[in-house]
C-alpha positions in Angstrom: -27.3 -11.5 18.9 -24.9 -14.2 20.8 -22.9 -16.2 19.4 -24.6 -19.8 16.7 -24.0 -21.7 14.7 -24.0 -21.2 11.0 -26.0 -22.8 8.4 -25.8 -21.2 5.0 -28.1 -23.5 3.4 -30.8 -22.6 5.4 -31.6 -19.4 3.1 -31.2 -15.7 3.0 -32.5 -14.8 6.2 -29.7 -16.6 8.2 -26.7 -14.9 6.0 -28.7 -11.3 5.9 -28.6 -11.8 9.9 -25.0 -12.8 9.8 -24.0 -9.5 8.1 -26.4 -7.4 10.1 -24.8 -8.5 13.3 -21.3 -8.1 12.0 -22.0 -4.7 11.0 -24.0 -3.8 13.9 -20.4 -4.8 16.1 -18.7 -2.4 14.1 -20.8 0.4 14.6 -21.0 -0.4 18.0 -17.5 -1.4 19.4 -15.9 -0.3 16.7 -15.9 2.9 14.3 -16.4 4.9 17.8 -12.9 4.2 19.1 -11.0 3.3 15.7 -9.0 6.4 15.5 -7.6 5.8 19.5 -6.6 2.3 18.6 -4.5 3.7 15.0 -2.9 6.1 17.6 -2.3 4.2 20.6 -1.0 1.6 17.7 -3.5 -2.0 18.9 -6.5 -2.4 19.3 -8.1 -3.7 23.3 -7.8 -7.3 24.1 -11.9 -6.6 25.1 -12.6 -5.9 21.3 -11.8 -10.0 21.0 -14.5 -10.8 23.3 -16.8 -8.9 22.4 -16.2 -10.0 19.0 -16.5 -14.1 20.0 -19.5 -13.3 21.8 -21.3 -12.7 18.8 -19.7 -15.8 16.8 -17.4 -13.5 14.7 -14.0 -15.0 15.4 -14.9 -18.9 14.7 -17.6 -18.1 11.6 -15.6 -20.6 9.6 -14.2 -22.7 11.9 -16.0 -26.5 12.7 -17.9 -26.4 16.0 -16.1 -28.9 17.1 -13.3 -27.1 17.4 -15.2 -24.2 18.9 -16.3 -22.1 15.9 -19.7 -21.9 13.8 -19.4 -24.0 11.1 -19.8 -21.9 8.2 -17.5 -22.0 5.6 -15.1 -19.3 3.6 -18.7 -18.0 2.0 -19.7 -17.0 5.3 -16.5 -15.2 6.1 -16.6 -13.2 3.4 -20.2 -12.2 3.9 -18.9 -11.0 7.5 -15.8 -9.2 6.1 -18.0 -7.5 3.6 -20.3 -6.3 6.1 -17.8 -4.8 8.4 -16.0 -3.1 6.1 -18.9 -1.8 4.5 -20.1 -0.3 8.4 -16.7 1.5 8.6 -14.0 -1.2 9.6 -10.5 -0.9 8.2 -8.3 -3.2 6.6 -6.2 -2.8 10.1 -8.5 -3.5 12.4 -9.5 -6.5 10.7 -6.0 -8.0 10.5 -5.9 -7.0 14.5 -9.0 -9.1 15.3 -9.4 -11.6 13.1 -5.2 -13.0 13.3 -6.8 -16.0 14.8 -8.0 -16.5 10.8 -4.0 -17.1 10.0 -2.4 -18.5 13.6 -5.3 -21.4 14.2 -6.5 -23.4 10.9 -3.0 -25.6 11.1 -3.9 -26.4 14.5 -7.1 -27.2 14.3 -6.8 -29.5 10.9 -4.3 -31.3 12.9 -7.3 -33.1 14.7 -4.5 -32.6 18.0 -7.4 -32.5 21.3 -4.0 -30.9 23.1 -3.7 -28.1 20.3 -7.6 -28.0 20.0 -8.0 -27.3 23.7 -5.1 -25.6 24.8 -5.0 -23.2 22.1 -8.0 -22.7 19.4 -11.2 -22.6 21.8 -9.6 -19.9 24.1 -8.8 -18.1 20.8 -12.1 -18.1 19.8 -13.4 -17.6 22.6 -11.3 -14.5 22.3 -9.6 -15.5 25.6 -6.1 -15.9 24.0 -4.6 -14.1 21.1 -2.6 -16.0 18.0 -0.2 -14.7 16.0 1.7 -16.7 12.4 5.5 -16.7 12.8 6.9 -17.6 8.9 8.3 -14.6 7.1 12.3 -13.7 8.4 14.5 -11.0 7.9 16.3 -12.3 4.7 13.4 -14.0 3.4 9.7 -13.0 2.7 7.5 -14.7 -0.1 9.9 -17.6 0.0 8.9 -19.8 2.7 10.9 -22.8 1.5 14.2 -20.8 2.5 13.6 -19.9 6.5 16.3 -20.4 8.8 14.7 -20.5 12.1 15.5 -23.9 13.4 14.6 -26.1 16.0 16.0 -29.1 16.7 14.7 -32.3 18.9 16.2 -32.9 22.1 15.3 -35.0 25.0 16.6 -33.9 28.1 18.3 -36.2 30.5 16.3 -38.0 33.0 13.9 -40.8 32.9 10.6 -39.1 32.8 11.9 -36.2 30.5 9.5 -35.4 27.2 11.2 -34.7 24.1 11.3 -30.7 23.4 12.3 -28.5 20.4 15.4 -26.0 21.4 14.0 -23.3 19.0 16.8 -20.6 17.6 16.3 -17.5 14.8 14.5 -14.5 13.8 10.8 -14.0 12.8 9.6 -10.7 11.2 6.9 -8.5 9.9 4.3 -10.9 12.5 0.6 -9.1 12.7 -0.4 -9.1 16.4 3.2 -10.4 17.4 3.5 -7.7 20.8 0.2 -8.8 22.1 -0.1 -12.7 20.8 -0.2 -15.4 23.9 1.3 -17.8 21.1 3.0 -17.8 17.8 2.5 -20.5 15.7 5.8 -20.4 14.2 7.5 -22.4 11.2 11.1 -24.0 11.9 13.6 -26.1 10.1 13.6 -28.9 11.2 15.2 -31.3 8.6 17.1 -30.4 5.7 17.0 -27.3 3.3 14.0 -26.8 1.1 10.4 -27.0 1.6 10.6 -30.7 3.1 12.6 -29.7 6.2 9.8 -27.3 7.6 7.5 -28.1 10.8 5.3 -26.0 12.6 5.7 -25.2 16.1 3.6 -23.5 18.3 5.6 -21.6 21.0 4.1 -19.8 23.7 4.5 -16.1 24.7 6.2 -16.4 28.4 8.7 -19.5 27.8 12.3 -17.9 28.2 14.1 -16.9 25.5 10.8 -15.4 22.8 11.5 -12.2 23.3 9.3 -8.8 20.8 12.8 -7.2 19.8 11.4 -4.6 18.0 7.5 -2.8 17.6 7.5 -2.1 14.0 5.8 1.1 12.8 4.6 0.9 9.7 2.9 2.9 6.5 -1.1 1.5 7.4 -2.5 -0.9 9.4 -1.7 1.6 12.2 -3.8 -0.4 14.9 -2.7 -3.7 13.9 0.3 -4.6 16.4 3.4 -5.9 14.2 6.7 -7.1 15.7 10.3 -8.7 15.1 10.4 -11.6 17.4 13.7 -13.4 18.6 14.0 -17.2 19.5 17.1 -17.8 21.5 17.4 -21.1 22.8 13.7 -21.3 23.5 12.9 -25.0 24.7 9.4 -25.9 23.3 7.7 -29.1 24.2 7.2 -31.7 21.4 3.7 -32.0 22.1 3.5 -28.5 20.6 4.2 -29.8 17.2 1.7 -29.5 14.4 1.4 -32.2 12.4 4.3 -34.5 11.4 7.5 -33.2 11.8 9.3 -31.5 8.4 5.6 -31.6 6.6 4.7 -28.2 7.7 5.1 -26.9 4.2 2.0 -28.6 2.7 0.4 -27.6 6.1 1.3 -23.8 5.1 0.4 -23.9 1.2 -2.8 -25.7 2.1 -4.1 -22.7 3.5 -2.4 -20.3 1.1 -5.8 -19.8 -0.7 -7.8 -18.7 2.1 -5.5 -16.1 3.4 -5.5 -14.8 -0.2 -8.7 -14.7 -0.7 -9.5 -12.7 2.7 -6.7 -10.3 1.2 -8.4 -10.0 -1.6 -11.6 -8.9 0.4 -10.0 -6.5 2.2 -9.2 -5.4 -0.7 -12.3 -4.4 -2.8 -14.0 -4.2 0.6 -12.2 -1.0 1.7 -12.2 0.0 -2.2 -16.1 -0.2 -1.7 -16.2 1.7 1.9 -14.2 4.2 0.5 -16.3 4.6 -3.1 -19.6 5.0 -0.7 -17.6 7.8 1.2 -16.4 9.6 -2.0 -20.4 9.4 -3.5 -21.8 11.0 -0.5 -18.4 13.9 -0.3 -19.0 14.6 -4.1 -22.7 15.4 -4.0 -22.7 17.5 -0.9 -19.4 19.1 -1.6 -20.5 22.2 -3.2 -17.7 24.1 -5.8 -18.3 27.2 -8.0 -21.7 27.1 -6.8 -22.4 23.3 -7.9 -21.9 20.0 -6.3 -18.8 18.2 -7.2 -21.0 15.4 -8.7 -22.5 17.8 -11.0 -19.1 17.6 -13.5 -19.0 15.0 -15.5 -15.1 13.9 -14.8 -16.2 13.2 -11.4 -19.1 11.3 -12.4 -17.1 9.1 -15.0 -14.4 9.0 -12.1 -17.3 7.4 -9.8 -18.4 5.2 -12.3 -14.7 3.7 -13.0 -14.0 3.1 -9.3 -17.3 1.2 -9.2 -16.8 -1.0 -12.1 -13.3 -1.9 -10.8 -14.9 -2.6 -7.0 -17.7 -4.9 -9.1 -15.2 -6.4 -11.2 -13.0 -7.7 -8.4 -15.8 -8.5 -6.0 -17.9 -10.6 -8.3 -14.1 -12.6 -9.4 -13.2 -12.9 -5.7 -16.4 -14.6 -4.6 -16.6 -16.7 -7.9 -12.7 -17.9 -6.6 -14.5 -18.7 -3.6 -17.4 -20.1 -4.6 -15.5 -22.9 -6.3 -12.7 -23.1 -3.5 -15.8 -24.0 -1.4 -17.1 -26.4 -4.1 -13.9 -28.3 -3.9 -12.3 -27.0 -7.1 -8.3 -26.5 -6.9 -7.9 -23.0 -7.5 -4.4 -22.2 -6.1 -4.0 -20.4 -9.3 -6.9 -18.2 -9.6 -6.3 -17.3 -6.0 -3.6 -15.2 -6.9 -5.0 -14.0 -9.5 -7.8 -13.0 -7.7 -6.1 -10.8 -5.0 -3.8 -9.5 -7.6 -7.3 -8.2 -9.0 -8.6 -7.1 -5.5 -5.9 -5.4 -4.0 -5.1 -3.6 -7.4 -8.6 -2.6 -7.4 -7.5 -1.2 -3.6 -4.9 1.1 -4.3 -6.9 2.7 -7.6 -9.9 3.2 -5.7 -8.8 4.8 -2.6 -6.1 6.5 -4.1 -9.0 7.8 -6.6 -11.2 8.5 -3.3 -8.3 10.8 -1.8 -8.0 12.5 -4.4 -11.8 13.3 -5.2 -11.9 14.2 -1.4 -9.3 16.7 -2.3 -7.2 18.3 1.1 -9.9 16.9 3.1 -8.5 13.3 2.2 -5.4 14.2 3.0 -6.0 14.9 6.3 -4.8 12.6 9.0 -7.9 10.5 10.6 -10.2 10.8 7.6 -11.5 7.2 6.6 -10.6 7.6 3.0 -6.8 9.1 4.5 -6.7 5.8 6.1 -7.8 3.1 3.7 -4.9 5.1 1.2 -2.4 3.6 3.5 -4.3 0.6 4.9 -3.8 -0.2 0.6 -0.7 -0.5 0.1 0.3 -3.2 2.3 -2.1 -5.6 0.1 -0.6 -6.4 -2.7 2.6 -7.2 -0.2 1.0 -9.5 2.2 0.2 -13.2 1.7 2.7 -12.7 -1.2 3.8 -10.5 -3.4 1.5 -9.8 -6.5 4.8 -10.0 -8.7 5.9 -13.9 -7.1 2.3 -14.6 -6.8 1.8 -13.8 -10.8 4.8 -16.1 -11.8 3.3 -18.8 -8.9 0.3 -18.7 -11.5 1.9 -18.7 -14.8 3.6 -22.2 -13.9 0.4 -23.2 -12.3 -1.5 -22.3 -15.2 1.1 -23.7 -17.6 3.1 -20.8 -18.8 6.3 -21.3 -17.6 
């Protein structure tokens, strides 16, 4: 099935054949190689293309910016889909980077950014990668010190360029990206002096300092970038200058909702992996289901899986609707990802040494956990984000 565009509203057919061909991809291009990709530590440029030629990579994107139109519903029918066929939390933050790196550029309306950057990335051509967390700084993205300031170089026909200077860390697919979209301070301190730039793999002075290994998300390519004196045109700015803030927080509630998918989606992958272990697994001469602490066991990790999946796509559902739920965002992956680390911790453990085993899929969604409630914000500044939201504090 090639690549369309979405329609939700046309009914249940057209979303049953949205997850069928994302799951068919990962049984296909997937799940056969996964374990070379978490030890060769990426996953193949090819896997993007392959992806985009099935309409994966733009499923939420407008088509004309080069995606398929659907909406955050229909993203989260394709994440749910592939986890559920075997992908892991990793390999999803690998592929799908375009998800964080693009929507700035493509709200901006900019043909130039549209053209030069988005379609080839959906096209799975190109690679993106989001530059904002630094060394000293992670959840607080008001207080970067990467700056950039305007310059325009001598001689008549010179453009105005950025001379970009600082220190980016913890970026997912930042050793393979072709472009970082990268926020700078560019006017004073606080959240007004931000921009976004976008800054492109080969200009001199972006160099990948450092390949950092981590816990999980072993195929999911994460560097330490350095800017040092990197001249970046002016036509790569996003937006207006120093209102790259609001560009940033306006898409705070989409990359926390996918989070929160991965999270009860590999809480789910890794339930149906423990159900199928526990009634074949045979011990004193009866299956592991058989005891009733396993079965109550079962039952808890599925009522936490429903819980947080029925929340997460109510969050959406009204996100989609129009509703502000910056709030119940974070709430929402606090739910999910929480839901992450009981579950598969529960699944290792029910798996017994088998789970702890290095290349079992419940081994790997353990540690693929643990980076969730970290990313996108930490559940601790993301609970006190909602208690002033919500009128607490």
């Amino acid at each position: 099935m090639g690549a369309r565009p979405v329609r939700r509203d046309s009914g249940g057919p057209v979303v049953s054949a949205i997850r069928e061909t994302a799951a068919e991809f990962v049984r296909r291009e997937v799940t056969p190689h996964l374990q070379d990709w978490e030890d060769a530590g990426e996953v193949p440029r090819s896997l993007h293309l392959a992806a985009a030629k099935q309409g994966l990579l733009g499923i939420c994107f407008p088509e004309e910016v080069g995606g398929q139109g659907g909406d955050l519903l229909d993203s989260i029918d394709v994440q749910e889909a592939m986890f559920e066929a075997g992908a892991s939390s990793g390999l999803m933050a690998a592929l799908f980077t375009g998800g964080i790196a693009l929507p700035h550029l493509a709200a901006s309306r900019n043909e130039y950014l549209v053209d030069r950057f988005v379609r080839p990335t959906l096209a799975g051509e190109t690679i993106g990668a989001l530059a904002i967390t630094e060394p000293d700084g992670g959840s607080d993205v008001a207080a970067i010190r990467t700056t950039a300031r305007r310059e325009v170089p001598t001689g008549s026909t010179a453009e105005p360029e950025y001379l970009v200077d600082g220190t980016k860390t913890f970026i997912t697919s930042g050793v393979r990206a072709d472009f970082v979209t990268t926020a700078v301070r560019t006017g004073g301190p606080g959240a007004g002096g931000i921009s976004l730039l976008v800054v492109e793999k080969d200009t001199p002075g972006l160099t990948v300092d450092r390949t950092l290994r981590k816990m999980g998300w072993h195929c999911s390519d994460t560097a330490e970038l350095g800017f040092a004196s990197v001249r970046v045109p002016a036509t790569n700015l996003v937006g207006e200058e120093n209102a790259g803030f609001a560009q940033i927080a306006e898409h705070f509630v989409t990359e926390r909702i996918a989070l929160a998918v991965h999270g009860y989606g590999i809480a789910a992958r890794s339930l149906a992996l423990t159900k199928a272990y526990v009634q074949e697994r045979q011990t004193f001469g009866r299956p592991l289901a058989s005891r009733q602490v396993v079965r109550h066991q079962l039952v808890e990790m599925h009522r936490q899986v429903d819980v947080a999946r029925t929340y997460v796509r109510e969050v959406a559902r009204r996100y989609v609707a129009g509703e502000n739920v910056m709030a119940e965002a974070c709430l929402a992956k606090q739910t999910a990802v929480e839901t992450a680390v009981a579950v598969c911790d529960a699944a290792v453990q029910l798996h017994g040494g088998t789970g702890y085993l290095h290349g079992t899929e419940v081994e790997r969604h353990y540690r693929d956990a643990r980076i969730l409630p970290i990313g996108g914000g930490a559940t601790e500044v993301l609970t006190d984000l909602a208690a002033r939201l919500l009128g607490y504090a």
